[in-house]
DOLUM-687025 format. One record per residue: residue in three letters; x, y, z negated of N, C-alpha, C, O in turn. Coordinates in steps of 0.001 Angstrom, whole numbers, plus 500000, padded with zeros to 6 digits. Atoms other than C-alpha are relative to their C-alpha. Layout:
<sites>
ALAXYZXYZXYZXYZ/...
</sites>
This chain:
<sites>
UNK498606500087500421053662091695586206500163500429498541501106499996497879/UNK499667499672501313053043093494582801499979498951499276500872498493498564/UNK500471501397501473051403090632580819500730499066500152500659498228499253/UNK498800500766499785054437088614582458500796500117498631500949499414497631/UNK499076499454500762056742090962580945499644500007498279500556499767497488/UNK500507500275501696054644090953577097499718498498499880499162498374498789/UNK500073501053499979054385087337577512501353499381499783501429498484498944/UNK498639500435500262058201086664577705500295500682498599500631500101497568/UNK499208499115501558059097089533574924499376499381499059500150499358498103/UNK500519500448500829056873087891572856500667498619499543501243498380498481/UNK499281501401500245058039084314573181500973500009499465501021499359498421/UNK498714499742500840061415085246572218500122501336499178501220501792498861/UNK500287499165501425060329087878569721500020498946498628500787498985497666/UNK500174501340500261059026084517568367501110498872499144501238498414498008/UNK498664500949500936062247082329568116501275500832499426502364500332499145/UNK498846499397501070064376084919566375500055499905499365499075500488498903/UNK499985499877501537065222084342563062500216501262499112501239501773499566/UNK499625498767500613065332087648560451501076499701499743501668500752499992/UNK498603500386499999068610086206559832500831500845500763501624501755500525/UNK498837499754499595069961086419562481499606501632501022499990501879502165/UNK499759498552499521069159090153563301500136500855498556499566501942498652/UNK499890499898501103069954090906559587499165500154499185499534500741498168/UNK500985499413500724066952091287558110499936498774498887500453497687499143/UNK500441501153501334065851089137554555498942498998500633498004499318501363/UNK501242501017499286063899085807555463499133499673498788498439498663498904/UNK500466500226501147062501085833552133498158500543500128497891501429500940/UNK501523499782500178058306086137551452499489498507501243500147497634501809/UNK500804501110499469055736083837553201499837500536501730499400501682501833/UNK500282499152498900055550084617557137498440499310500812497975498203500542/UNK500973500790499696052459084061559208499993499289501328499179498454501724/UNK499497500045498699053980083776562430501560499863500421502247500854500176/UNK498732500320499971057394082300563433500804501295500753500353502184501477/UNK499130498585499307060444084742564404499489500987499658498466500965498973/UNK500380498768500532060289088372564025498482500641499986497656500565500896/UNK501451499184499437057208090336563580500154500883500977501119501292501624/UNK499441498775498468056547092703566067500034501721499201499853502767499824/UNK499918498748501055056853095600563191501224500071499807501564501011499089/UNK498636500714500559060376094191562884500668500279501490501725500909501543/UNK499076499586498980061444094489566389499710501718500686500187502544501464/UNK500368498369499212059941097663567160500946501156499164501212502283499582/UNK499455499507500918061844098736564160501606499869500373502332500854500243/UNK498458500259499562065374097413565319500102500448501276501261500414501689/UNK499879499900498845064480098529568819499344502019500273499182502650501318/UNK500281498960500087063346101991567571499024500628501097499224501549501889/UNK501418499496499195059873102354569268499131499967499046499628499730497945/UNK501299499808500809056427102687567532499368498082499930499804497367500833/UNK500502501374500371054765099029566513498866500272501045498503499407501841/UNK501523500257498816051610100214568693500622500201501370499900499721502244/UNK499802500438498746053725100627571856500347499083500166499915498533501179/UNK500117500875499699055216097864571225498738498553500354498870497589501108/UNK501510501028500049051494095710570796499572500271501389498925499389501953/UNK500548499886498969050858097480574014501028499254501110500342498461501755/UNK498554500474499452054209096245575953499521498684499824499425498109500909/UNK500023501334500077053371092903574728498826499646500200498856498417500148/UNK501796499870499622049522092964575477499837500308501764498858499879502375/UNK500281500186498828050266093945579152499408501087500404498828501090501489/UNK500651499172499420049077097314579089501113500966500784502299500640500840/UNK498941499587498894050687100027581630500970500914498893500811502084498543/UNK498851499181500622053249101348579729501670499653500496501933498494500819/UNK499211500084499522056883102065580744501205499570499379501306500316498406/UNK499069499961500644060016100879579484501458500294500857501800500031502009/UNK498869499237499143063237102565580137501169498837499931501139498097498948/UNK498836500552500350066735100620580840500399499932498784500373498943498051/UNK499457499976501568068017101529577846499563499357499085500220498464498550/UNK500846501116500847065408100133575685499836498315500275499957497457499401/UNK499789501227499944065167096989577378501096499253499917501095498025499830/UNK498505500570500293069117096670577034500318499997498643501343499400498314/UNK500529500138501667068227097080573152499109498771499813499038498305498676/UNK501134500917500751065645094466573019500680498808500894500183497720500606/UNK499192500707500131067987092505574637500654499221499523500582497999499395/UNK498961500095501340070781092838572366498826499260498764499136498149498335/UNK500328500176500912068423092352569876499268498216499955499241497566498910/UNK500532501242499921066753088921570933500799499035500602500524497973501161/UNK498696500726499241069867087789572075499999499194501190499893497968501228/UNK500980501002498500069039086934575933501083499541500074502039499966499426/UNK498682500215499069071492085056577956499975501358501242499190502304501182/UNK500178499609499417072219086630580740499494499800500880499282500866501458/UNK501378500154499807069749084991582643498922500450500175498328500932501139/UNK500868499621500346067400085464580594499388501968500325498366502521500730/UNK500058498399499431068397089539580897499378500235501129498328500865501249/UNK500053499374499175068644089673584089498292499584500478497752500177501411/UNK501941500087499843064390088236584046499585500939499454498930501802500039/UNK500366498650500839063891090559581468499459501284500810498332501762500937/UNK499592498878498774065027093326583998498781500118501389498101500992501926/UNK500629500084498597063419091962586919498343499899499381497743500836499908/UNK501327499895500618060022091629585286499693501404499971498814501851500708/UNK500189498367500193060186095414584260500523500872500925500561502074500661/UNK500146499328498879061070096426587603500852501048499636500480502197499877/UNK499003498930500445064150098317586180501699499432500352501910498230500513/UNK498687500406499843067988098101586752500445499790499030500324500696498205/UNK499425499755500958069836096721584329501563500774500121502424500672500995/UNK498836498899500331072524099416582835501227499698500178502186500423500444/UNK498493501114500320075168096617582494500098499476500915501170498871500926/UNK499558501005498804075024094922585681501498499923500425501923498922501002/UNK499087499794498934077953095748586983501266498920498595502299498358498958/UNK499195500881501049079542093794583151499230498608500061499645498110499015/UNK500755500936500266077154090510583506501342499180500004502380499650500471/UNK499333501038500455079083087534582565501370499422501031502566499292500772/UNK499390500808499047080276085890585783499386500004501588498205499991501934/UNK499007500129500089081796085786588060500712501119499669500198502218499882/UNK499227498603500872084675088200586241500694500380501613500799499572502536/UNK499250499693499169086587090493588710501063499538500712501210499743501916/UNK498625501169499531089696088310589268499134499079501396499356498960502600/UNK500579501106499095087136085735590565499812500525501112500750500307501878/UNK500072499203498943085819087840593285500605500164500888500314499793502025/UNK499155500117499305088816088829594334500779498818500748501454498729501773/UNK499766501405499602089428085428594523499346499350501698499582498890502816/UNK501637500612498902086566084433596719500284500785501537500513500168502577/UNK499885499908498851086900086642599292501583500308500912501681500646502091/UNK498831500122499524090948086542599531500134498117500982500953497923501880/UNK500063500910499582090284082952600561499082499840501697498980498988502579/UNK501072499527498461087978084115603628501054500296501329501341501451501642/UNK499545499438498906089952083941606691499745501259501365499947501231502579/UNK500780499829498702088328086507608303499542501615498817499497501398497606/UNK500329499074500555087288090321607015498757499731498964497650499369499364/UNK501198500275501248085075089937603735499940501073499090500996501483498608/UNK499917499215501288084235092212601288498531499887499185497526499424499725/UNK501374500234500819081422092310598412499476501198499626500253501933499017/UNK500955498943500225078628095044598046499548499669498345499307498549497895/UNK501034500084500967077102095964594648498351500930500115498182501598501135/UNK501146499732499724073663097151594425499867501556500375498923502098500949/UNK499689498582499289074887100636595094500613500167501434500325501031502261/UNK499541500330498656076809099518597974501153500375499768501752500877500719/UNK498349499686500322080227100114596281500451498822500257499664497888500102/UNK499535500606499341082543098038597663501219499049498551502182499635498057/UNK499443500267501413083968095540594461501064499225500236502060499147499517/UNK498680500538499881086093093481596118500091499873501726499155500105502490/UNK500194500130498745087374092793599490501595499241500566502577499158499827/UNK498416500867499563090532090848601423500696500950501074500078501961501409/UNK499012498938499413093423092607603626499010499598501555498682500499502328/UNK500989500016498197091212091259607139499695501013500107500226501748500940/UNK500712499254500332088585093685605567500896501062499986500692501882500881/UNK499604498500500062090913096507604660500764500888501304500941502074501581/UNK498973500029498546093039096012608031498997500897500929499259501964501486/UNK500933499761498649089674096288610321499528501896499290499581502966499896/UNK500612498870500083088156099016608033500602501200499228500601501488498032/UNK498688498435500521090626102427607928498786501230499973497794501592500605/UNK501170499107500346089269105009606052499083500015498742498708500942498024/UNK500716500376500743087356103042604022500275498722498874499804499061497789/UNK499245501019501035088826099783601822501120499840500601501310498624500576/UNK498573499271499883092317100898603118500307500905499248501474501263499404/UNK499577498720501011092280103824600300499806499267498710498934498541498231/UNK499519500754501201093896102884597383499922500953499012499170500488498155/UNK499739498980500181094521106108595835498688500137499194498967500893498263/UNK501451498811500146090635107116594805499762498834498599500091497656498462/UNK500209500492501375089659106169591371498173499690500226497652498828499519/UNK501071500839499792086002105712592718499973498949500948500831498855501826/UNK500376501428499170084722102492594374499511500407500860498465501055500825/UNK500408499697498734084685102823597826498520499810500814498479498671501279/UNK501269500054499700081020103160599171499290499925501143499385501038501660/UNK500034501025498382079722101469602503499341501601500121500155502419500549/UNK500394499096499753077486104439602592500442501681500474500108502345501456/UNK499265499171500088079381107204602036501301500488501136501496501599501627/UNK499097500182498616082444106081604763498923500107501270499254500723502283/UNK500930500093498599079206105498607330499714501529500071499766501963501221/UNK500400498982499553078266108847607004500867501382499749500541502396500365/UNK499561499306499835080757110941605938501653500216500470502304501238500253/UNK499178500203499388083666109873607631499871499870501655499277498993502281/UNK499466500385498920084874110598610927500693498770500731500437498560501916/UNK499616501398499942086817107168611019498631498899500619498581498536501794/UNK501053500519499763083647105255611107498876500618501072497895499928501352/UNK500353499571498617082319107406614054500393499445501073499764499085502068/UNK499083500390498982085042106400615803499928498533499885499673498049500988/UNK499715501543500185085384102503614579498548499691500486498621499379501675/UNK501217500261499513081542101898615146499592499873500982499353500938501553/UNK500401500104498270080511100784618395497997500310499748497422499676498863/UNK501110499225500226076808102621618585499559500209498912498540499737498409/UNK500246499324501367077106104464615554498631500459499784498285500306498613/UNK501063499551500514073853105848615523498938498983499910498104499079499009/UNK501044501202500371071695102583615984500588499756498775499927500415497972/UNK499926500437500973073620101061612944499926500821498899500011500437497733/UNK499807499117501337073523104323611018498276499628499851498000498876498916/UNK501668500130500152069534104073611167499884498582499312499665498459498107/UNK499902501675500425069661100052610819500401500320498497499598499905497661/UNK499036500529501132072158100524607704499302500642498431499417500218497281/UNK501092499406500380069636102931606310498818499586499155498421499798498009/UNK501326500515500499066617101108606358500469498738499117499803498427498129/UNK499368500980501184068840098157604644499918500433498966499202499840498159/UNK499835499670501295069541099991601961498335500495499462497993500162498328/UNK501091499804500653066075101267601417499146498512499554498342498431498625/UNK501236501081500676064448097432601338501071499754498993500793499947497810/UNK498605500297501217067889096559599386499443500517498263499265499952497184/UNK500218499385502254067014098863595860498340500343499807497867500536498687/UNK501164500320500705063276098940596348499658501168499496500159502243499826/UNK500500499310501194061353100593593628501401501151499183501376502194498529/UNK498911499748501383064630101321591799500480501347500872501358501848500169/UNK499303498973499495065630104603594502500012501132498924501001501796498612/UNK500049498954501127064560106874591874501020499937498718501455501009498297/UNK499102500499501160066820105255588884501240500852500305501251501318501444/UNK498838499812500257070279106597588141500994498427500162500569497416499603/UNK499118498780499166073167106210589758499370500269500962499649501379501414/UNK500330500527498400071143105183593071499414501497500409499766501995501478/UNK500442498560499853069088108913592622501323500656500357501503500641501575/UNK498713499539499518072623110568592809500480499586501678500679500379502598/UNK499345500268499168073834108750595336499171500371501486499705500719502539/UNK500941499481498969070778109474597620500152501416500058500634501955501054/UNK499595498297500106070931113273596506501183500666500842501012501561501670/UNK499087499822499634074454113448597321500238499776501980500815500561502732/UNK500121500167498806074026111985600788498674500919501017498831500943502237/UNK500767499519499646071032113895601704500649501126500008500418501622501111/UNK499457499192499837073103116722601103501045499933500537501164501082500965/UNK498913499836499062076276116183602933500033499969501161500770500700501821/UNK500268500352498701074903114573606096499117500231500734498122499654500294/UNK501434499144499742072335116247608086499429498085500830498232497806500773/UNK500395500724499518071996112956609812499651498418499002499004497553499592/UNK500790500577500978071233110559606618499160500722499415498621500028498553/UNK501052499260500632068688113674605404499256499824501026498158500375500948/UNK501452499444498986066777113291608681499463498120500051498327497764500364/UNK500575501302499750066696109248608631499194499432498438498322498583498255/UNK500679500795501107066012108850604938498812500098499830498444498966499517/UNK501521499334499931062273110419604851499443499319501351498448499842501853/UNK500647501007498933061517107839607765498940498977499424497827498649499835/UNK500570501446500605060793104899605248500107499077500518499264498216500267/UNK500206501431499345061913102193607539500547499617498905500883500276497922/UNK500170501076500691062406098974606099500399498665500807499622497878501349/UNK499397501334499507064866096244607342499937498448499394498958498311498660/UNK499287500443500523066181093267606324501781499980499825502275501021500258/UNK499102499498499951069744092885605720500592498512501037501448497851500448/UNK499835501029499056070189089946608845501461499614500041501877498501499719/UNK498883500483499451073378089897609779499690500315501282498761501081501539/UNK500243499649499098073961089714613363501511500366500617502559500269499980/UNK498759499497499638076554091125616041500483501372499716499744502348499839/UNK499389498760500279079040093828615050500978499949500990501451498851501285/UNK499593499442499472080852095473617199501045501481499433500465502310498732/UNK499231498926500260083958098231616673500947499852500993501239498869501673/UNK498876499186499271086527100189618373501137500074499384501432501194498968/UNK498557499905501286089809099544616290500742500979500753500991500772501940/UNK498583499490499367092424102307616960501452499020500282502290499226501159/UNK498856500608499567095021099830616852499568498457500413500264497880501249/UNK500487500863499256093321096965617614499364499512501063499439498308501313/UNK500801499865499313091101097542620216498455499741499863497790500296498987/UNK501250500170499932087813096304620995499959498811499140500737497859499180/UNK499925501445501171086732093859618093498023499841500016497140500695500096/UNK501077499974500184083635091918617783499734498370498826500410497396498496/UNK499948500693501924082360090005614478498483499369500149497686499977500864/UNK501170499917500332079146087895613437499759500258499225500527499637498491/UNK500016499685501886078061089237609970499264499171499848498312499088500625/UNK500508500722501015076988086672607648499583500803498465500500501448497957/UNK499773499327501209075883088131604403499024499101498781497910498593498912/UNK500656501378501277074976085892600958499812501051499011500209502216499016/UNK499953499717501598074057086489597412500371499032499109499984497870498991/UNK499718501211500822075616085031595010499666499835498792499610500827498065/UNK501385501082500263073567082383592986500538500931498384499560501427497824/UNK500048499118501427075116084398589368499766501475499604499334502051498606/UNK500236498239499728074976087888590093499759500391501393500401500469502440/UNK501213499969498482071872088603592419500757501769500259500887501866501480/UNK499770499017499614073152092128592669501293500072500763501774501188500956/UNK499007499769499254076142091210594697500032499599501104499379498569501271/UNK500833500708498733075869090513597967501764499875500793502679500658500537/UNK498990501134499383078704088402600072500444500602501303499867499728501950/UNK499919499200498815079680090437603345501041499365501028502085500009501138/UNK499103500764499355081539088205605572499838500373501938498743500550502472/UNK499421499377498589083021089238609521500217498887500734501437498723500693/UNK499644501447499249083002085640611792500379500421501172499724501270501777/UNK499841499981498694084824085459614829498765499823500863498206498740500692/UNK500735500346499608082055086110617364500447498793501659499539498254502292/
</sites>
């Protein structure tokens, strides 16, 4: 995967013009686009890590830097989000990528007859329709909270979701091991470290499942709840990604 990753940075090291990252295009060059003395310089690293980065040897690069060499080689977003996925890192900005914009979203799953809401790679909850907020009290029923409501967070530290859950403890395990194949490599990264920290400490019963290491997929399947005012409710989950922003994932409730 490294010599992937120095194989792309290179290519479009390549078609940059000094232009257009301000530098003078003036003298004889020997090699088209920037040198690599030139981006290591705008990207404030050493010229020999960069030779190593682009050579494929094990060296690490942090978010940050790759959201600099970015900027600086002007990806699409696309292109970024390969960038990213090559270097086995989150990008910093995900949650700003291009499209679809917030409106849209909301869009998308107000049109869902049927409880929908959309996960981001944290499992914050970005958008969702009144089905969704109706079925789930407690949790995208709170309007009030200036953070983004967190699938995780309601599963385990809400009483509500004890109660709404029809065999809460199989899906707390299940919902678990989702999230661990879900972020991968990336558990260690910021925010996702926090958010594990934080849960390991509040819930004695996500501190005893996380140190398991299972490893789901995220299927879908029958759901089952206990509505206080609804009664007994039962749902198929469907769940997508959608084809512009892989980090959002589609959460849809079908009449079973």
């Amino acid at each position: 995967m490294q010599d992937k990753l120095g194989d792309f940075i290179r290519a479009h090291r390549e078609r940059i013009t000094p232009e257009s990252v301000g530098l003078p295009a003036g003298g004889r060059r020997r090699t088209p686009g920037l040198r690599r003395e030139e981006l290591a310089q705008l990207c404030d690293v050493s010229p020999t890590w960069l030779t190593w980065l682009e050579q494929g040897r094990e060296v690490s690069a942090s978010g940050k830097l790759l959201a600099r060499m970015a900027e600086v080689l002007h990806l699409s977003a696309a292109e970024r989000s390969y960038l990213f996925s090559l270097a086995e890192r989150l990008d910093p900005q995900h949650d700003a990528e291009a499209a679809p914009d917030g409106e849209s979203l909301d869009d998308i799953v107000a049109a869902i007859d049927a409880p929908a809401y959309m996960l981001d790679r944290q499992w914050d909850a970005v958008a969702w329709n009144a089905h969704a907020a109706a079925l789930f009290g407690g949790w995208l029923d709170v309007a009030s909270s200036s953070a983004r409501p967190n699938l995780l967070r309601f599963m385990f530290r809400s009483a509500a979701a004890r109660g709404l859950i029809v065999d809460w403890e199989d899906r707390a395990r299940r919902l678990v091991a989702e999230f661990r194949a879900d972020i991968g490599r990336h558990a260690g990264q910021q925010p996702l470290a926090s958010l594990i920290a934080d849960l390991s400490q509040d819930s004695a019963e996500f501190r005893a499942l996380w140190p398991l290491q299972d490893v789901v997929s995220r299927e879908g399947g029958l759901r089952r709840f206990q509505h206080p005012s609804m009664g007994e409710l039962s749902f198929n989950q469907v769940t997508l990604h959608l084809a512009k922003r892989h980090d959002l994932k589609l959460v849809m409730l079908l009449p079973a």
